[in-house]
C-alpha positions in Angstrom: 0.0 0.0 0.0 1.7 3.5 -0.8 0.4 6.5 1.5 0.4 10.1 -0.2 -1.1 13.3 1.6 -4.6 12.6 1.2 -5.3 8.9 -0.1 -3.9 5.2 -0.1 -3.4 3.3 -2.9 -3.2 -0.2 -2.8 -2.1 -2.4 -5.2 -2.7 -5.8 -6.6 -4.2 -8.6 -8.2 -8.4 -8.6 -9.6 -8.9 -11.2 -7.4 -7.9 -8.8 -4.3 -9.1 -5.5 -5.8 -12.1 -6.3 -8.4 -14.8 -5.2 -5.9 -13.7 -2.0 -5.4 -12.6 -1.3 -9.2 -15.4 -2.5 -10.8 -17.4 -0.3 -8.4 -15.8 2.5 -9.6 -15.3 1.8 -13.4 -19.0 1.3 -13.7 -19.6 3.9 -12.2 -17.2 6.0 -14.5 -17.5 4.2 -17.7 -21.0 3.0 -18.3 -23.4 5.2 -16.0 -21.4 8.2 -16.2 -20.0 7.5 -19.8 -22.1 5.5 -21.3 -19.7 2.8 -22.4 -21.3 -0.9 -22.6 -21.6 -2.9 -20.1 -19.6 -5.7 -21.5 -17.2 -3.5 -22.9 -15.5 -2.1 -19.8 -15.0 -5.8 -18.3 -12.3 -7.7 -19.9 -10.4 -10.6 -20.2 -7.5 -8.5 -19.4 -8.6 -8.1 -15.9 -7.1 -11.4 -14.7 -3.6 -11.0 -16.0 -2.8 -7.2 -15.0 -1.8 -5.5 -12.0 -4.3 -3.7 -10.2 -4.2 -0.2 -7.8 -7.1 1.7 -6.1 -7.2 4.9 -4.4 -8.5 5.4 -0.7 -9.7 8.5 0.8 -9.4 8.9 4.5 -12.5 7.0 5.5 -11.5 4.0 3.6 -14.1 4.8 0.6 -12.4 3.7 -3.3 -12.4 6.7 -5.6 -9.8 6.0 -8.2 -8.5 3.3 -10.1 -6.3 2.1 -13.1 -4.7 -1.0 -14.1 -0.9 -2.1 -15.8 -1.2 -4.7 -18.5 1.7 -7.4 -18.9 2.7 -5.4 -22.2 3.2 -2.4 -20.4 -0.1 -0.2 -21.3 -1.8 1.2 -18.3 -5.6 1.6 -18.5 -9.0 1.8 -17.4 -7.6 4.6 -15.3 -11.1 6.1 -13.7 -11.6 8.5 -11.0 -14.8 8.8 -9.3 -16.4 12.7 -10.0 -16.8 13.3 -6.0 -12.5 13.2 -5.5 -12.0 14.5 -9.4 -9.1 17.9 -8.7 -7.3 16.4 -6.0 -4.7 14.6 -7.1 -6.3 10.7 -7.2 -5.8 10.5 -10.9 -1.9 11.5 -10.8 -1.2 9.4 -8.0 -2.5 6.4 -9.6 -0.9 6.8 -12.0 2.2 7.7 -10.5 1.7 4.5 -8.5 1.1 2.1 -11.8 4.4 4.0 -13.6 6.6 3.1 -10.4 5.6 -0.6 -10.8 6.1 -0.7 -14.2 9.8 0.6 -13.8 10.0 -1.7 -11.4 9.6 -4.7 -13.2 11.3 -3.4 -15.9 9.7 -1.7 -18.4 11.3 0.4 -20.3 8.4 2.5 -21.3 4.6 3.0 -20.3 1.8 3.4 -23.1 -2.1 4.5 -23.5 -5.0 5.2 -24.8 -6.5 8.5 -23.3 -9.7 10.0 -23.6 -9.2 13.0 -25.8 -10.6 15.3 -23.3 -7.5 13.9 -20.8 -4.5 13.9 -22.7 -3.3 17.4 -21.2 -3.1 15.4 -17.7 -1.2 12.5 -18.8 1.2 15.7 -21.0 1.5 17.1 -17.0 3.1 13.7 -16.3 5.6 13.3 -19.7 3.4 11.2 -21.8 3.8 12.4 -25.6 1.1 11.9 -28.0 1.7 8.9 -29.9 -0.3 8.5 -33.0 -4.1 10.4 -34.4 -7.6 10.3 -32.6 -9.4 7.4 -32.9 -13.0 6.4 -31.8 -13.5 3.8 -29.0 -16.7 2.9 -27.3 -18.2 6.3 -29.2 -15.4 8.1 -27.5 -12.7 10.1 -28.9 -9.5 8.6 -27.7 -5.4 9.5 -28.9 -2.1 6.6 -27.7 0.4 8.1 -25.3 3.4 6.8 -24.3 5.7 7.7 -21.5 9.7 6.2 -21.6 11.6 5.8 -18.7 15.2 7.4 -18.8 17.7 4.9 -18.1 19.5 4.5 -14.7 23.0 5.9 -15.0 21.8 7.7 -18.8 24.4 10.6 -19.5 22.5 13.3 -19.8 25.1 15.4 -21.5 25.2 16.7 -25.3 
């Protein structure tokens, strides 16, 4: 579990964590969003890591997954705790994990409407717009610097 100033994020498999981020994806993605049903659970659920955000009295109001391939998504953030600072910590949270094991890069597909967060945390637009679920989304990627990289010209 990482602690930051206002939430806990704990991380981990969808057997641990489903209840709590299937509460808030549905939430986000299909009452709020619209998106089907049966398009916002996956497959993919089983095989990736996992994190949720915590506010102080223990209520989930963020969420996002790491794929195997290195992709982070479903990254939702419930509209009561949206502005302070759920979204970024996630993701910080999913980045560190992904360094961890080894990645030498993070990708996504962002909503349209949020690439200008993911730009605030060095993801560079990777590609055109393109329509998923009826929703304009454009591929990010973020690469990780390597340790020890001389940073000189």
């Amino acid at each position: 579990m990482t602690n930051t100033a206002k939430h806990d994020i704990r991380t981990g498999d969808w057997t641990a964590l489903n209840a709590d981020a299937k509460l808030i994806r549905f939430e986000v993605f299909v009452e709020e969003q619209k998106v089907p049903a049966e398009l916002e659970m996956d497959h993919m659920d089983a095989v990736c890591l996992h994190a949720v955000a915590y506010d102080a009295d223990g209520t989930p109001v963020g969420t996002g997954r790491l794929l195997p391939d290195g992709h982070i998504g479903r990254m939702a953030v419930r509209r009561s705790a949206r502005g302070g600072g759920v979204g970024g910590a996630l993701l910080q949270v999913l980045m560190a994990q992904a360094r961890s094991r080894g990645d030498k890069q993070v990708a996504l597909s962002a909503q349209s409407h949020a690439a200008p967060f993911y730009e605030r945390h060095g993801f560079a637009i990777d590609g055109d717009e393109f329509f998923e679920a009826g929703i304009a989304h454009i591929n990010m990627q973020y690469i990780f610097e390597s340790p020890g990289a001389d940073m000189r010209t």
